[in-house]
KESE-982799 format. One record per residue (C-alpha): residue in three letters; x negated, y, z negated. Coordinates in nm, 2 decimals, decimal comma. Last residue first. Layout:
<recs>
rest x y z
ALA X Y Z $
...
</recs>
This chain:
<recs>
rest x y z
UNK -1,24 2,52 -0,71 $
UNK -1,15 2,21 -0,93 $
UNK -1,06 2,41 -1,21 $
UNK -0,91 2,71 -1,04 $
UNK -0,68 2,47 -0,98 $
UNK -0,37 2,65 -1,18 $
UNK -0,03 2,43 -1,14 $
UNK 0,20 2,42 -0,83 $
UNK 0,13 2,35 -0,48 $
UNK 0,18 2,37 -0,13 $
UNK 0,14 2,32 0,25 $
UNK -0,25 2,27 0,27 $
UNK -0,34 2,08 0,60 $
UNK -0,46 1,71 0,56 $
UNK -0,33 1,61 0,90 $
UNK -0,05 1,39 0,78 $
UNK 0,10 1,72 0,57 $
UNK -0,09 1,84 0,24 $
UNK 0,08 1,86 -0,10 $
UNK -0,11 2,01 -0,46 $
UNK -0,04 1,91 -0,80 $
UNK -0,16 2,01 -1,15 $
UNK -0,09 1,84 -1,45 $
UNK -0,25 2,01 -1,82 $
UNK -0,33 1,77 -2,02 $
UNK -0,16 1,53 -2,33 $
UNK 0,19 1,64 -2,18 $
UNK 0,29 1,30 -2,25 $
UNK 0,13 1,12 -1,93 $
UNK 0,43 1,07 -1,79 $
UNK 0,60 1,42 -1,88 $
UNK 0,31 1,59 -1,74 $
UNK 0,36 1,32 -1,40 $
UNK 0,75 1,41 -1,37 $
UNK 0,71 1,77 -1,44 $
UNK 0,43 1,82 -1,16 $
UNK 0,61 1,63 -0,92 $
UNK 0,90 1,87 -0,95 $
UNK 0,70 2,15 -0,92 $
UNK 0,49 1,99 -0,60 $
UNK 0,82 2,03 -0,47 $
UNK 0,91 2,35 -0,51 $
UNK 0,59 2,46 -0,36 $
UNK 0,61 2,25 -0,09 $
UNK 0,97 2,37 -0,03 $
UNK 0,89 2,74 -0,04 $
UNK 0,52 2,66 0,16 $
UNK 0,74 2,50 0,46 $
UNK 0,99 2,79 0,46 $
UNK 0,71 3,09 0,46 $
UNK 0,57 2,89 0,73 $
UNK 0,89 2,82 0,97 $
UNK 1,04 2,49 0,87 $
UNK 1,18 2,19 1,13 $
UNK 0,84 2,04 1,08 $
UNK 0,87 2,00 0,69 $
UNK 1,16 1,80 0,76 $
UNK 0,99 1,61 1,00 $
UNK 0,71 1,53 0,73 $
UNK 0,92 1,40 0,51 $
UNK 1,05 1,10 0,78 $
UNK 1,37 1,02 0,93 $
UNK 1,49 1,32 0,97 $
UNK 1,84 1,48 0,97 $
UNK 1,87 1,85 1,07 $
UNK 1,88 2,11 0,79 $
UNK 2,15 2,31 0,67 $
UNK 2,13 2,62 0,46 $
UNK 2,06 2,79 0,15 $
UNK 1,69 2,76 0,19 $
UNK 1,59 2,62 -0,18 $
UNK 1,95 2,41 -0,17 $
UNK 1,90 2,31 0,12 $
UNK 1,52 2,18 0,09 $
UNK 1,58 2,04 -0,23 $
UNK 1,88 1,81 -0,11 $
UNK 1,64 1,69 0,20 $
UNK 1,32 1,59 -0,03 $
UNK 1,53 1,41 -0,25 $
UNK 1,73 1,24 0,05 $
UNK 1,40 1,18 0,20 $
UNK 1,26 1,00 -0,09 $
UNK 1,30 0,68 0,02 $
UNK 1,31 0,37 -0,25 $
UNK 1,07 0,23 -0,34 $
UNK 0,94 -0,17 -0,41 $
UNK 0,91 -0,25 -0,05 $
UNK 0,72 0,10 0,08 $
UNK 0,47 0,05 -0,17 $
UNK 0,56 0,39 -0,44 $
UNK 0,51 0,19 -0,77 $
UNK 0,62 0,49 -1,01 $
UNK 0,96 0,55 -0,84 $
UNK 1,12 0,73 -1,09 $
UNK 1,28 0,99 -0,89 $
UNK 1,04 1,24 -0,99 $
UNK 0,76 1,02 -0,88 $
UNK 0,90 0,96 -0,46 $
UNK 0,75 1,28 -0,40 $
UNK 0,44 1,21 -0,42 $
UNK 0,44 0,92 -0,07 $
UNK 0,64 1,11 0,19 $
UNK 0,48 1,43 -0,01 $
UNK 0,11 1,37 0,11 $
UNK -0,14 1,42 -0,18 $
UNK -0,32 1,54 -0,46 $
UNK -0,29 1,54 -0,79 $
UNK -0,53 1,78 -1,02 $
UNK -0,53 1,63 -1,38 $
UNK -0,65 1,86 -1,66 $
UNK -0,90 1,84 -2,00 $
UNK -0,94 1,47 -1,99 $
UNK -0,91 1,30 -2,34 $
UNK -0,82 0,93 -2,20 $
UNK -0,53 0,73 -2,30 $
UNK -0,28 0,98 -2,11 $
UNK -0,52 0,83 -1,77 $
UNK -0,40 0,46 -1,83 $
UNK -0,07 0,56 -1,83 $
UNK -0,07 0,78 -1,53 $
UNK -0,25 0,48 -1,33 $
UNK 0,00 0,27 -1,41 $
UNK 0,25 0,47 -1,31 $
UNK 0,17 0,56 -1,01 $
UNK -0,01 0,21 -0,90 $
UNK 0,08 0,28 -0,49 $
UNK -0,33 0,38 -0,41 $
UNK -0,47 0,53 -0,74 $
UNK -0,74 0,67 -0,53 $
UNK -0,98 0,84 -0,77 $
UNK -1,20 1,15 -0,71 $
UNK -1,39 1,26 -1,03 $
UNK -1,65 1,07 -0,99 $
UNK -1,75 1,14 -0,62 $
UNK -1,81 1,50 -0,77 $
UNK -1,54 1,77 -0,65 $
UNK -1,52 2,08 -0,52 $
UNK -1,24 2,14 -0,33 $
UNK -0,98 2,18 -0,08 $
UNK -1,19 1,95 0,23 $
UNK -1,25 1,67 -0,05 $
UNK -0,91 1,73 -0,14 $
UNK -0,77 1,68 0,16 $
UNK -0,98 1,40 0,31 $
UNK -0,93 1,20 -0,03 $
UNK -0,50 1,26 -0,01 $
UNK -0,52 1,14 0,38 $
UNK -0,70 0,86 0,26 $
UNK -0,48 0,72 0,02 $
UNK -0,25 0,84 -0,31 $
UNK -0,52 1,10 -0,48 $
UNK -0,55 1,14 -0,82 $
UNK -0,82 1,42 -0,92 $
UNK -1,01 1,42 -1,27 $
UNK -1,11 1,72 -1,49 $
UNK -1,28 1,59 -1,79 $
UNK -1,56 1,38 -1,62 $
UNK -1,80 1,32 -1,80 $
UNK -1,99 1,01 -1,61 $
UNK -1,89 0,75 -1,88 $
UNK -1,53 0,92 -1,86 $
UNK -1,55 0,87 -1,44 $
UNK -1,71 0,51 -1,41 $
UNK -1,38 0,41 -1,74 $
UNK -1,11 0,56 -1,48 $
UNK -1,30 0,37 -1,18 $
UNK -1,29 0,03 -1,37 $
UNK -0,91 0,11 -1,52 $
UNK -0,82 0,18 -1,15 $
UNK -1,07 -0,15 -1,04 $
UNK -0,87 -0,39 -1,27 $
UNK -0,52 -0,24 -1,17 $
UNK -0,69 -0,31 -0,80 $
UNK -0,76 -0,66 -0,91 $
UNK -0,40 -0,72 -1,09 $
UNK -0,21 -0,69 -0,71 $
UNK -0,05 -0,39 -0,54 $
UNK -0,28 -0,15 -0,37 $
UNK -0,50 -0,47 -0,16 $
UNK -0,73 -0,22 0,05 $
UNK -0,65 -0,30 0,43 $
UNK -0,96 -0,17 0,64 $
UNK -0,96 0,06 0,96 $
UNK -0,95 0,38 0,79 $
UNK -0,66 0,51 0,92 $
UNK -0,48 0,20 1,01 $
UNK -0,15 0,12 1,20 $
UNK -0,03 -0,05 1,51 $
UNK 0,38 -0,01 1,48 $
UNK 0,57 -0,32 1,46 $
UNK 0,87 -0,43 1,69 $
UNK 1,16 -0,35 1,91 $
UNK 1,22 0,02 1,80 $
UNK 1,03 0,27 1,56 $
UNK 1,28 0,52 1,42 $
UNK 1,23 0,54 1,09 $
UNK 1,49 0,34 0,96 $
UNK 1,44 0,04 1,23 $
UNK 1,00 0,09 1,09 $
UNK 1,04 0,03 0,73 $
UNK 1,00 -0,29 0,69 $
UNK 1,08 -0,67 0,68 $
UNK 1,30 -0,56 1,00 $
UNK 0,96 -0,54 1,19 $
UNK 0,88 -0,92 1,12 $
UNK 1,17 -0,98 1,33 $
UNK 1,01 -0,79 1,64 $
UNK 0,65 -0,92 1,55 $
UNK 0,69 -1,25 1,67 $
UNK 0,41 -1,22 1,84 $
UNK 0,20 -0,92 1,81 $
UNK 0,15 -0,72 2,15 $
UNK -0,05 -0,43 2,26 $
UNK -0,08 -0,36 2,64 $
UNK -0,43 -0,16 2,72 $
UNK -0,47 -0,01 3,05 $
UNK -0,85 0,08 3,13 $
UNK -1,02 0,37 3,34 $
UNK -1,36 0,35 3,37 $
UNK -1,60 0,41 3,08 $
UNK -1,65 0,03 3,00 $
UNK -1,80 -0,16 2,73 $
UNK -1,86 0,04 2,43 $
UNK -1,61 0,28 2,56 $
UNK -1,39 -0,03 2,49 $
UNK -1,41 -0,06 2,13 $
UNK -1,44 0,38 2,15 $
UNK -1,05 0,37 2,24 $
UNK -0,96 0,12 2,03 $
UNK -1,05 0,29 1,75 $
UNK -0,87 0,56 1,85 $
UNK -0,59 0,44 1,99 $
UNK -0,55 0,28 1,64 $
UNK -0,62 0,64 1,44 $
UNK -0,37 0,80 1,66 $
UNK -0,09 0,58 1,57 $
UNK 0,02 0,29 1,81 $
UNK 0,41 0,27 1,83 $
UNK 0,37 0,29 2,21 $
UNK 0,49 0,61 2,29 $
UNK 0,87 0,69 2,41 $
UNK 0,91 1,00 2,15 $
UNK 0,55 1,15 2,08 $
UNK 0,32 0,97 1,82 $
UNK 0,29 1,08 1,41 $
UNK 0,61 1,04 1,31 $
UNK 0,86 1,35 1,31 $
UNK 1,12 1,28 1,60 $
UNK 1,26 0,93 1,67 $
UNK 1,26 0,67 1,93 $
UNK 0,89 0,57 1,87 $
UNK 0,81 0,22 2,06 $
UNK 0,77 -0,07 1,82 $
UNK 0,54 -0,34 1,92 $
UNK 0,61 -0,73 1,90 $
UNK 0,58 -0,79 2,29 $
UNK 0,39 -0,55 2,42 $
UNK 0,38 -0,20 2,39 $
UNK 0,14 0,02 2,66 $
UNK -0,18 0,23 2,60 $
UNK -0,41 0,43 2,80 $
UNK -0,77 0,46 2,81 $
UNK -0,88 0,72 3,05 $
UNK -1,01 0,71 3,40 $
UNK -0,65 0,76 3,58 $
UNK -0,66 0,49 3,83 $
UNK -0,63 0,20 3,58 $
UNK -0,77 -0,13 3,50 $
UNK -0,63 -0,46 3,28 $
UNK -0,65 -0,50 2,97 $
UNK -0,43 -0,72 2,76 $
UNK -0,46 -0,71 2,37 $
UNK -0,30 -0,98 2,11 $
UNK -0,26 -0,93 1,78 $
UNK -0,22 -1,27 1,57 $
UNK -0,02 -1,30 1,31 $
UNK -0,18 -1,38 0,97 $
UNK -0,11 -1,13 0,76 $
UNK 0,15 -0,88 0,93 $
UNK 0,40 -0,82 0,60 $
UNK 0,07 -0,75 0,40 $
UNK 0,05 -0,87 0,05 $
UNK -0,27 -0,73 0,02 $
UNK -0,54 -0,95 -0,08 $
UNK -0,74 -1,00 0,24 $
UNK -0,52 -0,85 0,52 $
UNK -0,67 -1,13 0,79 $
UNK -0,48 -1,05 1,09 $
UNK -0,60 -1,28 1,35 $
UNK -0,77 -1,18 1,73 $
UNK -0,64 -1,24 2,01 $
UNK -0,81 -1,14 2,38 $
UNK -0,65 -1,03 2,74 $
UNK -0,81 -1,02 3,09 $
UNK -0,68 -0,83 3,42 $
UNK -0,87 -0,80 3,73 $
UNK -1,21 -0,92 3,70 $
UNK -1,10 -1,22 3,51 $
UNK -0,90 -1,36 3,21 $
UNK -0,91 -1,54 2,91 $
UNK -1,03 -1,50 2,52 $
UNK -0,84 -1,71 2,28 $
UNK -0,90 -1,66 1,91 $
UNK -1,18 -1,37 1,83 $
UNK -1,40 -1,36 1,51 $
UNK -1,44 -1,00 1,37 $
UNK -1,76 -0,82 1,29 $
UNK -1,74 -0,52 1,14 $
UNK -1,94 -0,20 1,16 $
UNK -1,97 0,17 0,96 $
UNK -1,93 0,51 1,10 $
UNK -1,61 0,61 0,90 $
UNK -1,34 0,57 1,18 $
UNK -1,44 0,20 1,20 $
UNK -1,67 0,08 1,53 $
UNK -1,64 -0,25 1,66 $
UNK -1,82 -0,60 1,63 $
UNK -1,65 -0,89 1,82 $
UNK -1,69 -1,25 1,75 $
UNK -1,62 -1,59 2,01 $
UNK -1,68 -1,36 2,33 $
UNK -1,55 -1,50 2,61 $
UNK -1,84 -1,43 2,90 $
UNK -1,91 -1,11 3,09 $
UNK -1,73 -0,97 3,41 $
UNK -1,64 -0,67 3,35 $
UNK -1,31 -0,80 3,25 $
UNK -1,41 -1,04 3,06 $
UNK -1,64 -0,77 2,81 $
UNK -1,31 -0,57 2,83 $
UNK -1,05 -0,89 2,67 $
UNK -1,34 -0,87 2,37 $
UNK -1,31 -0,46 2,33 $
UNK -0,95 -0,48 2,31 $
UNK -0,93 -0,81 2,08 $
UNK -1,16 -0,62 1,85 $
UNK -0,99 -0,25 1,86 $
UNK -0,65 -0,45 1,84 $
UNK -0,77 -0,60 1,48 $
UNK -0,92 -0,29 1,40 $
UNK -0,57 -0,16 1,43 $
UNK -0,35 -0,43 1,26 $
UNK -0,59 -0,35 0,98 $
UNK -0,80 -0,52 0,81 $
UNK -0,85 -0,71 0,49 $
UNK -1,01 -0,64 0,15 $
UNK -1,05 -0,91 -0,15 $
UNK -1,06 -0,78 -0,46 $
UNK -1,17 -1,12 -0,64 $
UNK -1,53 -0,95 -0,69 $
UNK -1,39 -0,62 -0,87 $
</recs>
C-alpha cells in the first residue's frame, strides 16, 4: 500500500491557486505553498507556480500532481484569477481550458462554468480564509480544450474545455496493480475482522449512501473504485454470507453489459442500456440525455423507483452470476446526492 501514490484533484488544485492569487490581492506577498481546506476536515499543503498581481486583480498556478492515477489532467497547470466584485459572494467564471455546461442533467445549471459544486466549494472557503468581500474567480487550464476530447465531457455536454472536478479533494489511483493490492488488502482487514456481510461501494457518493442507509462497521465498507470484476472475483473466494452493492447507476449499471472495469476510457456508456429499459418498463418515449441521472430526472417518483428497481435487478444478476452465486447479491442505487432511488435483494442484513 506504500507505492499507492494519491494525487489531487483539479479542484483542490483551483482551491490553492484561488486562495494564493487572494492573499495578493489583499495585499500580502506571493505565496510559494498554500494550505486549504478538503471537504472532509483535513489540510494540505500545495506548492504554487507563478503568483502575480495587485490590489485590483491577481492570479496564481498551481500543478496537477494526480499521484498514480493515470489522470488525463496530470501535470497541467490550473490557473486562478481573482479579481473583486460588487455582489459579496464568490462567483465563478471559465477560462481558457474550462468547459461550460450546454446540456441538461449534470450537476451545474446550463451556461455555468463547468466547476462542480464540490470545486466551488472548496474554493469558496480557500478564499473565505482570506477575504469575505466579494471575489470573481476565472478558472483556466491551459491547453485544456484538446485535452477535453481525451474524455467524456463533448458527449456530455460540456463545451470548450475540462470540467473542475473532485468530491473529496484527492485523486485515489482506481486502475493500477497497487489499488488491486489494497482491494485484496481491505478484503483480507474485513475476513480477519469477521465480516460475513460485506458492502461494495464504487466512490464516495456510494460510501455517503450507505453509511447514511445503514449500519455498517468501517470493515465492512469497501470502495472497489473502477476494479468490478476484480473485486467480484476476489470476493467468490471468500465465504461471506451476502454482498450488499451500493452505488450510483451512471457507474453500476455499466456491469450487466460486461463492462467490469467501469474508468470512463475502458467503458462503454450505459445510457443506451439505461434508456432501452426505461421504455420498455414505462411503455413510452423518453427524451435523450446525456447522462443517467437525467433520465432519472425526467421521471415522476413512482417512475424513478420502477426503473431503479429494475435496474438494480439487472445489476443484481450480473454480479450473483460473477461471483458464482456462492452468496446472496444485493444492490441498492442512489442519485449524485446520495438519495435512495431503488433496489433489489433483501438488506435486512445491513439494517
Amino acid at each position: 500500500m506504500s507505492s499507492w501514490r494519491t494525487g489531487f484533484t483539479t479542484g483542490t488544485c483551483a482551491a490553492a491557486a484561488a486562495k494564493a492569487a487572494a492573499v495578493v490581492l489583499c495585499g500580502g506577498a506571493p505565496p510559494e505553498h498554500v494550505d486549504v481546506p478538503l471537504p472532509d476536515g483535513t489540510r494540505v499543503t500545495l506548492p504554487t507556480g507563478s503568483v502575480k498581481g495587485d490590489s485590483s486583480f491577481a492570479e496564481a498556478a498551481v500543478r496537477k500532481d494526480a499521484g498514480d492515477d493515470p489522470d488525463v489532467t496530470d501535470g497541467c497547470m490550473v490557473t486562478v484569477s481573482v479579481e473583486w466584485s460588487d455582489d459579496g459572494d464568490v462567483t465563478y467564471r471559465a477560462g481558457e481550458g474550462v468547459g461550460t455546461v450546454t446540456k441538461p442533467g449534470l450537476s451545474m445549471p446550463l451556461g455555468e462554468p463547468a466547476i462542480n459544486p464540490g470545486p466551488r466549494r472548496m474554493i469558496r472557503e480557500a478564499v473565505r480564509e482570506v477575504t469575505h468581500q466579494g471575489v470573481q474567480v476565472t478558472i483556466s487550464i491551459p491547453g485544456g480544450r484538446k485535452l477535453a476530447e481525451k474524455t467524456f465531457n463533448p458527449r456530455l455536454g460540456v463545451e470548450g474545455g475540462l470540467s473542475i472536478l473532485g468530491t473529496s479533494g484527492i485523486v485515489r489511483p482506481f486502475s493500477t496493480p497497487a489499488l488491486r493490492e489494497a482491494l485484496k488488502c481491505a478484503l483480507r482487514v474485513a475476513v480477519a475482522c469477521g465480516v460475513k456481510t460485506p458492502v461494495f461501494v464504487p466512490g464516495r457518493i456510494g460510501e455517503k449512501a450507505a453509511k447514511a442507509l445503514f449500519q455498517l462497521s468501517p470493515e465492512q465498507l469497501i470502495e472497489a473504485g473502477n476494479e468490478w470484476g476484480f473485486i467480484l472475483d476476489e470476493a467468490a473466494e471468500i465465504p461471506f454470507d451476502r454482498l450488499l452493492v451500493v452505488g450510483h447507476p451512471g457507474k453500476l449499471a455499466k456491469l450487466p453489459g460486461g463492462w467490469w472495469d467501469t474508468h470512463s476510457s475502458r467503458s462503454g456508456s450505459p445510457i443506451p442500456m439505461v434508456t432501452a429499459l426505461a421504455c420498455k418498463l414505462l411503455s413510452r418515449h423518453l427524451e435523450s440525455s446525456r447522462t443517467v441521472e437525467g433520465i432519472f430526472r425526467q421521471l415522476a417518483d413512482p417512475e424513478r423507483e420502477a426503473l431503479a428497481d429494475a435496474l438494480s435487478a439487472a445489476v443484481r444478476q450480473a454480479i450473483s452470476a460473477r461471483v458464482m452465486e456462492r452468496f446472496e447479491v444485493s444492490v441498492v442505487l442512489v442519485n449524485m446526492s446520495g438519495d435512495f432511488l431503488g433496489q433489489d435483494g433483501d438488506t435486512a442484513a445491513w439494517r
